[in-house]
Backbone bond lengths (Angstrom), bond angles and torsions (degrees), N, CA, C in turn:
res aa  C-N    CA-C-N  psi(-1)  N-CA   C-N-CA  omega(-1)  CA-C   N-CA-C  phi
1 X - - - 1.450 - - 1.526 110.40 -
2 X 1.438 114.23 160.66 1.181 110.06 -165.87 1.125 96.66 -115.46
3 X 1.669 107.64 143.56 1.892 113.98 -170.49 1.240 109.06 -153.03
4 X 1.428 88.78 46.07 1.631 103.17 161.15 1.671 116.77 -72.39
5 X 1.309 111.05 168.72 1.476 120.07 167.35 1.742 92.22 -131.58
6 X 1.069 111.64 124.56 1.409 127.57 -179.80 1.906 90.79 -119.53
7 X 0.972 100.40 114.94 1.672 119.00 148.87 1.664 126.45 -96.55
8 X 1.744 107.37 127.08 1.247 93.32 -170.05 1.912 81.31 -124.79
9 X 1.439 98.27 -160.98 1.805 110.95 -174.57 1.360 111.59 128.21
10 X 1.405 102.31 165.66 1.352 124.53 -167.30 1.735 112.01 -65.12
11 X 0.772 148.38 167.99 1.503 148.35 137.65 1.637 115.41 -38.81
12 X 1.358 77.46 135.43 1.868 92.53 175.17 1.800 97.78 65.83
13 X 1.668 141.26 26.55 1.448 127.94 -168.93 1.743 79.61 -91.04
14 X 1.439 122.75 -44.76 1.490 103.04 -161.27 1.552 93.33 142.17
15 X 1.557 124.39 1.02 1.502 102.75 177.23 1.348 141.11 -48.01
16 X 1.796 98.37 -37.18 1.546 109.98 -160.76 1.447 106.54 -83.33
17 X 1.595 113.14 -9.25 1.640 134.57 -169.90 1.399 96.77 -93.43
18 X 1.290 140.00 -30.00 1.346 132.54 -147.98 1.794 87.04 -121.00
19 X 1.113 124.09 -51.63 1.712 107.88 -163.73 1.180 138.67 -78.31
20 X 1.352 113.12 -25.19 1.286 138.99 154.08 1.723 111.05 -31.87
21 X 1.393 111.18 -73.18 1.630 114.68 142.78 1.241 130.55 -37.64
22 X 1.384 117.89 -54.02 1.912 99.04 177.40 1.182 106.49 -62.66
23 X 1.316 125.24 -36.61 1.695 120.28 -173.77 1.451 103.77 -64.50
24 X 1.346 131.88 -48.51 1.366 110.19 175.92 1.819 117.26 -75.74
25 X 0.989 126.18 -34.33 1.064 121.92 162.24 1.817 129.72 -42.53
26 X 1.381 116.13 -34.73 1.581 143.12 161.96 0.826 98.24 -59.12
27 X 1.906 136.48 -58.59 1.392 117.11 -137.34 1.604 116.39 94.11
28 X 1.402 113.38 -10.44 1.595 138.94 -172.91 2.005 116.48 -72.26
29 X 1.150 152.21 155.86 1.314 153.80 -171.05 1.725 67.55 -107.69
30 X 1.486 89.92 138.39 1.896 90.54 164.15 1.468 96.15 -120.56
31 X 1.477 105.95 117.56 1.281 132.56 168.08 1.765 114.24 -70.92
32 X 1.391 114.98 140.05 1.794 123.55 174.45 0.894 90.77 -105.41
33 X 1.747 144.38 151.28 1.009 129.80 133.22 1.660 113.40 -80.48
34 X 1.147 109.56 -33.44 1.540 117.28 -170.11 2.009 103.97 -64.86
35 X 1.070 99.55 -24.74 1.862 100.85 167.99 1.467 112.34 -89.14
36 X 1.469 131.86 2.02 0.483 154.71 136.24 1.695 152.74 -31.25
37 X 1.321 85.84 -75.83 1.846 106.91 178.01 1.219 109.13 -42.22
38 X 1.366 133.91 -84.77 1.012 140.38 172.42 1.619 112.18 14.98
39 X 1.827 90.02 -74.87 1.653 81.04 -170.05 1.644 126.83 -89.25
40 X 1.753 88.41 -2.68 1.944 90.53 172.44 1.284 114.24 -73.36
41 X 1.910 120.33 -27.12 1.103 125.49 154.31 1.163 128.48 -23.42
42 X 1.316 101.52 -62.25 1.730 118.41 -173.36 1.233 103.47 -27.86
43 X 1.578 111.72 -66.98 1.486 139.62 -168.12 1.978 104.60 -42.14
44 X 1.194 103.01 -16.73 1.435 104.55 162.20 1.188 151.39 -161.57
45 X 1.458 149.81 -166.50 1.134 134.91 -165.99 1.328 142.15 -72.02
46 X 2.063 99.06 22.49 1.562 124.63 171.20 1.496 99.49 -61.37
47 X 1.570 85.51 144.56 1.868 94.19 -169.15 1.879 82.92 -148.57
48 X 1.599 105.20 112.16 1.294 121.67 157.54 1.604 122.91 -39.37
49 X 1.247 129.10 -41.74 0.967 128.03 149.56 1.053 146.97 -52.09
50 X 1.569 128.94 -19.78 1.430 141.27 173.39 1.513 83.13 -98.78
51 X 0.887 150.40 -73.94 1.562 153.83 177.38 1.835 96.97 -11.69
52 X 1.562 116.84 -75.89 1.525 100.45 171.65 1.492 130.61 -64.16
53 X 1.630 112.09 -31.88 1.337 113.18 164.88 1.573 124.28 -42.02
54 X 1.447 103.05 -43.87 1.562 121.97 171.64 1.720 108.53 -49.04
55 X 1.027 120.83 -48.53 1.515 148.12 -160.20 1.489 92.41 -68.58
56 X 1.701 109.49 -63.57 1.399 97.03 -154.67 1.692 99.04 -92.64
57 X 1.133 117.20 1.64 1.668 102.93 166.65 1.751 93.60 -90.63
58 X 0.726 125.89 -64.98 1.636 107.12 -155.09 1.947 110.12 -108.31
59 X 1.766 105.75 12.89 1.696 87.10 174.93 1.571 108.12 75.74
60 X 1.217 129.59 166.08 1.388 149.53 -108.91 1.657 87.11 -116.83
61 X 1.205 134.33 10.57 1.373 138.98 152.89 1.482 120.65 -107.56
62 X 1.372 110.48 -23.23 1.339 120.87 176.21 1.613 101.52 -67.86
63 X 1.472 111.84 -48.70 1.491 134.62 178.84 1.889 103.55 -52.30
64 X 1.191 95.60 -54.71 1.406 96.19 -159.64 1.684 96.93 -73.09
65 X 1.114 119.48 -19.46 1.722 120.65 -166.81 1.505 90.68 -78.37
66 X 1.137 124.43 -51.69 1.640 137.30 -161.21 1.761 88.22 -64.78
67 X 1.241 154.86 16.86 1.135 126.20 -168.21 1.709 92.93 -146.74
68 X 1.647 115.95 -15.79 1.496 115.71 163.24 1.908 122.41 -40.38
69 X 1.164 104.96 -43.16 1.777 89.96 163.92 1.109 121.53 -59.47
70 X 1.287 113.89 -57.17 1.438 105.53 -172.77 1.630 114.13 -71.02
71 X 1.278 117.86 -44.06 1.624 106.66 167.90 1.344 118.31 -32.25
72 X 1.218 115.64 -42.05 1.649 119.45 -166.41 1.866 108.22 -90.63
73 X 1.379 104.89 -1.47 1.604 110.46 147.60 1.226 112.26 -110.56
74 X 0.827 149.18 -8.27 1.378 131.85 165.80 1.902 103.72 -75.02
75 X 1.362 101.54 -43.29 1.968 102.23 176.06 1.359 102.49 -47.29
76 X 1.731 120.51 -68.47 1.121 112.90 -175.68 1.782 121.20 -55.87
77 X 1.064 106.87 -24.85 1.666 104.94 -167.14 1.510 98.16 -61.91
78 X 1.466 104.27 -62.61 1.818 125.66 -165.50 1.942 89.01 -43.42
79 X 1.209 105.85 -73.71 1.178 98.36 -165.73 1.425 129.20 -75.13
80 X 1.155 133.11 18.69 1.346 158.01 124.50 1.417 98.91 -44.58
81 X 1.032 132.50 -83.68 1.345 141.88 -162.59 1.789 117.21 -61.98
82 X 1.222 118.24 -45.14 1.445 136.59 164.81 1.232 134.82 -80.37
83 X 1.544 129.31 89.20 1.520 129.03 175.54 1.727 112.64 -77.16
84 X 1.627 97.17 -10.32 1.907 75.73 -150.49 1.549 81.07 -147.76
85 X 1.028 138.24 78.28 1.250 141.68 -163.03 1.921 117.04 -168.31
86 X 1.335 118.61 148.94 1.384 103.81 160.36 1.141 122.79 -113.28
87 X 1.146 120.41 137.99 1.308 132.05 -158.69 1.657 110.56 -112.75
88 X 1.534 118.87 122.82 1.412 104.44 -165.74 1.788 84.62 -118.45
89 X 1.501 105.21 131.75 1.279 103.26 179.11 1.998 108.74 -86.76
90 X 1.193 107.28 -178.23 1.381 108.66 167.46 1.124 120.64 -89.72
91 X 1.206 158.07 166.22 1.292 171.88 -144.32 1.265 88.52 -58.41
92 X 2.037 109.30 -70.35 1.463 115.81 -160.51 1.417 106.59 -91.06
93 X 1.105 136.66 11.92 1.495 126.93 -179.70 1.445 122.61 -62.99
94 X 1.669 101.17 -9.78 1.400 88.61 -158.02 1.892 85.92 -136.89
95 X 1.070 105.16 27.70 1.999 107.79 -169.22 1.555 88.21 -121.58
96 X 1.324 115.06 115.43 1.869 119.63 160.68 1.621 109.10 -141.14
97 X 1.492 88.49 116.72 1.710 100.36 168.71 1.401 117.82 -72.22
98 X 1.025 129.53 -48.99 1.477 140.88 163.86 1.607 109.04 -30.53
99 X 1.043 110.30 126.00 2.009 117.83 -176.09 1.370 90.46 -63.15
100 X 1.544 140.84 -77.63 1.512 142.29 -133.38 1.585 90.68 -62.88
101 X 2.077 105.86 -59.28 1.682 98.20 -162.05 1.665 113.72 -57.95
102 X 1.391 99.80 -42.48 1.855 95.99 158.50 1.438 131.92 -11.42
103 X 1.462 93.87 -70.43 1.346 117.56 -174.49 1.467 117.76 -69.49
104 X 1.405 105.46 -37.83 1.466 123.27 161.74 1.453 113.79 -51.55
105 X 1.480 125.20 -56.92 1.134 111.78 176.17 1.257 134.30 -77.45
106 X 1.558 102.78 -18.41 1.509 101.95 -171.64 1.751 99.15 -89.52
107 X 1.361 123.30 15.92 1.183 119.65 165.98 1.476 89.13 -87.67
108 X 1.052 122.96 -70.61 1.348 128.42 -149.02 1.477 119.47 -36.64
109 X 1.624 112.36 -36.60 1.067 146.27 -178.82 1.323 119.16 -81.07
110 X 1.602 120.43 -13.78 1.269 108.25 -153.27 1.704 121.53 -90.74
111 X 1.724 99.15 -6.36 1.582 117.89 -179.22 1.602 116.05 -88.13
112 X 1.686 98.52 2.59 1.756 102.00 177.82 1.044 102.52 -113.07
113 X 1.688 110.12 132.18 1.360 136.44 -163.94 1.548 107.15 -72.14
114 X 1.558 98.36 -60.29 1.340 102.40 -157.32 2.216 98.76 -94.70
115 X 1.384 113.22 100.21 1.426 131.80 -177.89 1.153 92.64 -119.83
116 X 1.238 109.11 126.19 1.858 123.78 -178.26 1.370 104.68 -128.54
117 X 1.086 130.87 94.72 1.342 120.80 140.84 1.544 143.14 -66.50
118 X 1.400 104.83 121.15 1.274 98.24 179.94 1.556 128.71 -114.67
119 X 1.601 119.17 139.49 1.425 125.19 -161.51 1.223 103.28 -139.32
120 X 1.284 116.79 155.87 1.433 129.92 -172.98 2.176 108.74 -69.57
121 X 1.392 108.92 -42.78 1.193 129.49 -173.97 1.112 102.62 -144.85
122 X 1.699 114.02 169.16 1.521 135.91 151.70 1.356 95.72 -45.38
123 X 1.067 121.46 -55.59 1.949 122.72 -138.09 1.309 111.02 -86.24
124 X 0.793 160.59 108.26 1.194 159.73 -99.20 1.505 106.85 -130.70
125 X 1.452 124.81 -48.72 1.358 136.68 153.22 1.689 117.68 -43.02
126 X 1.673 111.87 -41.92 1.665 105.67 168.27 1.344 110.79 -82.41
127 X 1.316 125.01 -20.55 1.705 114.70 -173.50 1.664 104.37 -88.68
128 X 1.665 102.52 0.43 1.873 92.49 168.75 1.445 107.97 -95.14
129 X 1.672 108.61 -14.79 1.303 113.91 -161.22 1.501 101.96 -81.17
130 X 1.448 119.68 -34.27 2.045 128.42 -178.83 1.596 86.19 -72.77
131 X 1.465 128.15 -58.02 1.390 123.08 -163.14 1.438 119.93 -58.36
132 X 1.413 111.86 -35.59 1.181 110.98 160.46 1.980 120.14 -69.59
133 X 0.948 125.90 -50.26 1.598 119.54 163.13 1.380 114.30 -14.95
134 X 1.603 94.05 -46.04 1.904 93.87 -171.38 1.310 102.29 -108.18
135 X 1.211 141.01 20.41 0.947 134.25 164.51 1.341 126.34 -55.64
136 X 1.390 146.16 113.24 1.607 137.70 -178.44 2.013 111.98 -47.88
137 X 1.608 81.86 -38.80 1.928 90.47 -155.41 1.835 109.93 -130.21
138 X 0.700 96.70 160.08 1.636 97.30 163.63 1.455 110.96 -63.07
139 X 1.450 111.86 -50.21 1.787 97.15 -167.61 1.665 105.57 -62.23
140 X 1.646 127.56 -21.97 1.244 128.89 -171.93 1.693 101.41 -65.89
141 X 1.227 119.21 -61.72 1.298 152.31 165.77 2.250 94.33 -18.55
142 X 1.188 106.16 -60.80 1.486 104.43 -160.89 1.401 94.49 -113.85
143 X 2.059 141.24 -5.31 1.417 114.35 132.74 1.723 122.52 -38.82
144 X 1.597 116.62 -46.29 1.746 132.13 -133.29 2.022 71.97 -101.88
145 X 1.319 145.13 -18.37 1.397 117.44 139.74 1.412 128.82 -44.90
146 X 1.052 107.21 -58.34 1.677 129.76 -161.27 1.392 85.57 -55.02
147 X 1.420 119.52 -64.83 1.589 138.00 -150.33 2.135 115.33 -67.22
148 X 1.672 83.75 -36.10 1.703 94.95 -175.26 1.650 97.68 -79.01
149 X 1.149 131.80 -10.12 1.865 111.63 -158.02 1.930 77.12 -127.28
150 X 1.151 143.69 13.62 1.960 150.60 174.79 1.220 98.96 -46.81
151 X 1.107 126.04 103.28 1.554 134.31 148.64 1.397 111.54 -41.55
152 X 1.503 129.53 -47.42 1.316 118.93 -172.82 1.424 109.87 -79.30
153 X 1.505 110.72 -16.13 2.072 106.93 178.61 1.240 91.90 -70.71
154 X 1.399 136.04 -49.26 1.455 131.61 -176.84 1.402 126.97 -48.43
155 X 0.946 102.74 -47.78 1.643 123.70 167.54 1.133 135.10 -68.07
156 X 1.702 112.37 -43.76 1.745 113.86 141.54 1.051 119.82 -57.51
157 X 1.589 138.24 -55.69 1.624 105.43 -158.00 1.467 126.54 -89.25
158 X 1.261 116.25 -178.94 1.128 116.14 -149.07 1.511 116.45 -102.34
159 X 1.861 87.83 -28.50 1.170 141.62 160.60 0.997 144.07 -133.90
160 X 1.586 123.81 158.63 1.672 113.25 -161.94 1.701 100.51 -130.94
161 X 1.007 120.14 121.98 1.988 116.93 -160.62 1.936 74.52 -112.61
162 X 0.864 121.70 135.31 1.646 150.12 142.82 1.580 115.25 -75.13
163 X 1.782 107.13 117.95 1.901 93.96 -173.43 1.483 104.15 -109.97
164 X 1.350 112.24 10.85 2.194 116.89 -175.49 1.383 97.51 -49.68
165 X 1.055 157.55 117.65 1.195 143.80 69.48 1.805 92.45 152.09
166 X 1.025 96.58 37.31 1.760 135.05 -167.33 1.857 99.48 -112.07
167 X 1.612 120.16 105.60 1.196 113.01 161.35 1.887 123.21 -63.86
168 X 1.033 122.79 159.47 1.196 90.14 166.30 1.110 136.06 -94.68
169 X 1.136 129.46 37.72 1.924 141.16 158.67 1.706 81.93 -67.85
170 X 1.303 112.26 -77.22 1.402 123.07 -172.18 1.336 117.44 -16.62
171 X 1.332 104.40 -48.29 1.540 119.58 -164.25 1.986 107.43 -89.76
172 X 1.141 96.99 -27.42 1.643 95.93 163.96 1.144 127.64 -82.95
173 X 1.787 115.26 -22.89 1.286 122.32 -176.66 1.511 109.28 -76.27
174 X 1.641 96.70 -36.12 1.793 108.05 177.62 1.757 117.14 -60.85
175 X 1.606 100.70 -29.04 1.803 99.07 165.43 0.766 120.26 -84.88
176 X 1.632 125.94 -53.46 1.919 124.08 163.72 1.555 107.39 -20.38
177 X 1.081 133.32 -52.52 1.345 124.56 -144.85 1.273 90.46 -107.63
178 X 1.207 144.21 -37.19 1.218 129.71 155.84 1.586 128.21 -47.46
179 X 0.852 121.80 -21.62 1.588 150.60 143.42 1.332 114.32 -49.20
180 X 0.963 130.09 -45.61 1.712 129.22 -156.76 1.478 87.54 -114.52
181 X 1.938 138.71 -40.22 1.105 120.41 160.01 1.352 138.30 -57.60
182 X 1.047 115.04 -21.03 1.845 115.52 -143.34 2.066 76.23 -118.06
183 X 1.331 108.57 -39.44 1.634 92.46 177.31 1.591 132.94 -60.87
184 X 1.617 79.01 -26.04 1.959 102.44 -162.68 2.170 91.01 -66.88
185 X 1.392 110.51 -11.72 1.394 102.24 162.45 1.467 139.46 -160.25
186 X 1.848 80.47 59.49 1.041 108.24 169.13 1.981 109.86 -93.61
């Protein structure tokens, strides 16, 4: 059985701050995918150059569209490889507009229990409005649109952790225990 904790969310929600901790707190290897890519890339016919070419014809969606294949091997690879681990995806690992890769991922995904999404709020309009505050850039700013209103983050997780006004002890303690509840009956 698979007893992963996969964390997904927008940019800047608090992933890379919060999982690192649940995984040691679990007992879990805490997996990056985003430290990652690079070399699952390798494994295929991603070419850095069409990656900026992508960029400068159509901007930071053109970019982000050009990198949906390979995201959706690197999902499958990681979790192929990882039973017992947490896995924090990147912003876009887990966002596909495209119907098939959708479907593709939310298969891929659909035998792991513990899927956490994490968002600033319910509301979707204020959790772009904090995400943008911390946003570094504009293209972060109008990915963390695309990413906060994702049919497929909705649809993967299992769960939805809220971080407004939530330290993050708070926010790890709120997955730990969601972890130790939701397993205790599985």
């Amino acid at each position: 059985m698979n007893d992963n904790i996969i964390i997904i969310g927008p940019i800047g929600v608090g992933k890379s701050t919060v999982a690192p901790e649940v995984a040691r707190r679990t007992g879990k290897k805490h997996i990056d995918m985003d430290e990652l890519r690079e070399e699952i890339y390798a494994l295929t016919d991603f070419s850095k150059k069409l990656l900026k070419k992508a960029y400068s014809k159509g901007g930071i969606v053109e970019w982000h569209d050009y990198q949906k294949p390979f995201e959706l091997f690197a999902v499958q690879t990681l979790l192929e490889q990882h039973t017992n681990a947490v896995i924090e995806f990147g912003g876009g690992q887990s966002v596909y507009t495209d119907e098939t890769q959708a479907a593709t991922f939310l298969s891929l995904i659909k035998d792991e229990p513990f899927v956490i999404l994490m968002l600033p709020c319910e509301n979707s309009v204020r959790s772009a409005k904090i995400l943008g505050d911390r946003a570094r850039n504009i293209d972060e700013k109008i990915l963390n649109d695309i990413f906060i209103t994702s049919e497929t983050n909705k649809k993967a997780a299992k769960y939805v952790v809220y971080t407004e006004g939530k330290t993050p002890e708070e926010t790890i303690s709120e997955i730990v225990k969601i972890y130790h509840q939701a397993g205790s009956k599985i």
